[in-house]
N, C-alpha and C positions, 0 to 999 in steps of 0.2 A: 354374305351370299344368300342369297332366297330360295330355299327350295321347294319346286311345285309338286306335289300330289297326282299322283296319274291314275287315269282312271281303272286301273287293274288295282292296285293299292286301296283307290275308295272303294270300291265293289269287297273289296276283301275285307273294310273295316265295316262296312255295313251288311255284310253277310254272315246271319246267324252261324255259329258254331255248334257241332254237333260232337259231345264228350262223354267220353263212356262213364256210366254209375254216377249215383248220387255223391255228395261230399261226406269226409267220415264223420262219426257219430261223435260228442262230443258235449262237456256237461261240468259246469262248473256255479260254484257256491261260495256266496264271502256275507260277512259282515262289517260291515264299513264306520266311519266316526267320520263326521267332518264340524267347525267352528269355524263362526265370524263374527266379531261382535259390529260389523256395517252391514243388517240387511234394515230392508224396509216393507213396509205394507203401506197400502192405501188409508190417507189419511193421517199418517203417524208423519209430524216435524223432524222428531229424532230417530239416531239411529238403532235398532234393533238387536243385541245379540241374542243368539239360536246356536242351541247343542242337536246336531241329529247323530239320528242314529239309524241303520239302512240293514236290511235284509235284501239280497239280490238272489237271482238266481238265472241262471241261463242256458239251453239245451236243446239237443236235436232229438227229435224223434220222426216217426217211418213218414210222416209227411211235408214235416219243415224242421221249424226253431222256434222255441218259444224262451220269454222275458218276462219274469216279475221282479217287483221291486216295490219294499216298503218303508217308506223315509217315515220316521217318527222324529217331530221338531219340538222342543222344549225353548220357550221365549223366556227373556228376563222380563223385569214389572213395567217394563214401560209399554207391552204388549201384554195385558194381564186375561186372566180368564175372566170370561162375564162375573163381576156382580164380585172380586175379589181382586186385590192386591199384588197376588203372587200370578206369573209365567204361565201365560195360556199353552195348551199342547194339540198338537197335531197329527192327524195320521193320514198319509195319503199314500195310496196303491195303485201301481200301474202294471198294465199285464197286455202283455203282446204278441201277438201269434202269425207266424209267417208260415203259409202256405204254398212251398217253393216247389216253381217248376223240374227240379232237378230231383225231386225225392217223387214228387205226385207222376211224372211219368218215365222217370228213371234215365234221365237226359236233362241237362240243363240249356236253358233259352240263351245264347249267347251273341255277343253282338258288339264290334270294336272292346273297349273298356270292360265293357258291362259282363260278368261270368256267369251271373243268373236270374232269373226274374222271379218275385214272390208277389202276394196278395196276403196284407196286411190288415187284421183285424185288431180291434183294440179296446180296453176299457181303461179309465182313468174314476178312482171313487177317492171324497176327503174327507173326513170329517172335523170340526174344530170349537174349539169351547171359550174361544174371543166372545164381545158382544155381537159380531156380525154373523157367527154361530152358521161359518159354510158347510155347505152337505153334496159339494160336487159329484156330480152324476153324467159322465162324455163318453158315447160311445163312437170308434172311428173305423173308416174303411180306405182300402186305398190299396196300388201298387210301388210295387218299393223296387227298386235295382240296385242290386249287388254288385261292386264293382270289385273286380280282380289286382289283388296288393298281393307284392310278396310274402307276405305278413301279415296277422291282423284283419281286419273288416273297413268297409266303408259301403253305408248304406242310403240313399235318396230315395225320398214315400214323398207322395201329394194323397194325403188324405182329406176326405169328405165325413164332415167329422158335425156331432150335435152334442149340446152341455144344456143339464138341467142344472139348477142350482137354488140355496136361501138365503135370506137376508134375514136376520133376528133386529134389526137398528131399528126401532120405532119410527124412524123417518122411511119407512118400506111398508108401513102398516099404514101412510096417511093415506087420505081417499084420492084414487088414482095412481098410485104405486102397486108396490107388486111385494110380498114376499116371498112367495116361488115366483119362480123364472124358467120357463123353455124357453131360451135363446134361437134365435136364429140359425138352422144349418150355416157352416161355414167351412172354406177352403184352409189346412193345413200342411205347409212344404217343413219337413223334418230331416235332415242328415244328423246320422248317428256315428262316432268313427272310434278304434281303439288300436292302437298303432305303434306294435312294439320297438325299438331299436337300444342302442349301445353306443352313449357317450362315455367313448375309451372301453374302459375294462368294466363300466357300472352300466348294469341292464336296467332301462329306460320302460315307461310307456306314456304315452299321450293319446289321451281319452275324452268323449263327451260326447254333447248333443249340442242342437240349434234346432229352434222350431218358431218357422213365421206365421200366424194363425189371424185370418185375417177377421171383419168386423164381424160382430155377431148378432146383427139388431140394436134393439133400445136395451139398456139395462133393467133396473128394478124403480126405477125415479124418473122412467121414462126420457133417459138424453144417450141418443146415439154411441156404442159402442168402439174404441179403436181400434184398429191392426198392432196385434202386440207380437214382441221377441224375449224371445227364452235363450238364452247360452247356460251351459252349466258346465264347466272342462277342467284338467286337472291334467298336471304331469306327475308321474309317480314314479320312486326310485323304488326297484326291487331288495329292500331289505332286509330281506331273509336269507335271500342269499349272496348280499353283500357281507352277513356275517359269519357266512358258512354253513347257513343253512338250506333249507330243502326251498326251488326254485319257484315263484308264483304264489306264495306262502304270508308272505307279510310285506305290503306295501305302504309308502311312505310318501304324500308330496303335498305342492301349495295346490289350490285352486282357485278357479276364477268362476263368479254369476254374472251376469249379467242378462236385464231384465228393463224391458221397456213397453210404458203403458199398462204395467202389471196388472193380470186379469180382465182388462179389455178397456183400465179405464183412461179418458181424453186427459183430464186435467185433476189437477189437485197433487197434496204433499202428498208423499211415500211411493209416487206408482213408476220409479223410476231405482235400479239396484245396480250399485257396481260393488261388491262383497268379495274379497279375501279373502280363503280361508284355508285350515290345513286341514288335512284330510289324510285319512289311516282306514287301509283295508288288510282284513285275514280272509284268506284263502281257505275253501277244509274242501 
């Protein structure tokens, strides 16, 4: 049977909602581990294993919410540091700042689904000691909507977003190449989601990102850049207090990468990632 929608009902899903006080304040901090020995980079035939290791942190304050997070990658030799044999390493930092209508004017923007509307600022910095020796530099802007769960979060941003960057590869230094790079401004669509529940009596979450970021110009060798995708997700058993301990405290699960066109590029080995891996977060 089909049921139609009357227009007292759209009116009412499309009519902003008007909710007393912001949402409560709230602040939380982990240290994370995750391993895969299947990632890949640009360029590399084989496959990759990487140890990270992750500082996050996440929290409200009087005018939104803000996110940092800092993945430190340690490669085996088949990704080596410039100019050495042994495991290039990595550091990459991203920080996030949501400026949400329900704190800035004490009422949140609501509307069917949506609970509240923010304006998202952003940096993304990397540094790395491969021979291609990146020194990523993205700043982003954009709005995001907050969609209303039981539970948890789920959040949609279209950012307008720009990436400096370097090339160390001697093939970046030939005449007519680039080894810095201002790219192109370009459009990014980002849903972020972390989504608590209970298979049985064992408390569950399902977590991550997705971000579609499209072309961004010529690269560094002058050939047009692709629309690429980021997945990075993970289900996690609460193991802390599966063993009796204190709740949100030590978490346990597999994860999933997935990664196409890696870093912007059309063609060649490595810029394609479907990576495994396990992944262990403490709570403090």
């Amino acid at each position: 049977m089909k049921t139609r929608i009357g227009a007292p009902a759209f009116a009412l899903f499309m009519t902003p909602m008007v909710m007393a006080g912001p949402p409560p304040a709230f602040s939380d901090t982990f240290i994370g581990y995750r391993y895969s020995s299947h990632f890949s980079d640009p360029g590399k035939r084989q496959d990759i294993a990487k140890h990270i290791v992750q500082l996050a942190h996440v929290s409200s304050y009087a005018l939104g919410q803000q996110f940092a997070n800092v993945d430190v990658f340690k490669s085996d030799r088949d990704d080596p540091r410039k100019d050495s044999s042994s495991g290039a390493t990595e550091v990459y930092l991203t920080y996030r700042n949501q400026l949400q209508h329900a704190r800035v004017f004490d009422r949140p923007l609501a509307f069917g689904p949506v609970k509240d509307v923010a304006l998202t600022l952003g940096l993304d910095w990397n540094t790395k000691n491969n021979a291609f020796q990146s020194r990523k530099r993205m700043i982003l802007i954009g709005p995001t909507l907050k969609f209303a769960l039981p539970a948890g979060f789920l959040d949609l941003s279209l950012f307008y977003a720009r990436e400096w960057n370097h090339c160390g590869l001697d093939s970046c230094r030939q005449p007519g190449n680039h080894s810095r790079m201002a790219f192109d401004p370009f459009y990014q669509l980002n849903l972020t989601w972390g989504i608590p529940f209970a298979l049985g009596s064992l408390p569950m979450k399902f977590q991550g990102f997705y971000s579609y970021s499209g072309e961004k110009g010529d690269d560094y060798r002058r050939n047009p850049t692709a629309d690429e995708q980021l997945m990075r997700t993970s289900l996690m058993l609460d193991a802390g207090a599966v063993l009796g301990g204190a709740r949100n405290t030590l978490w346990i699960g597999p994860g999933y990468e997935y990664w196409r066109n890696k870093f912007g590029n059309r063609r060649g080995d490595g810029i394609d990632v479907d990576a495994l891996s396990i992944n262990l977060e403490w709570h403090f």
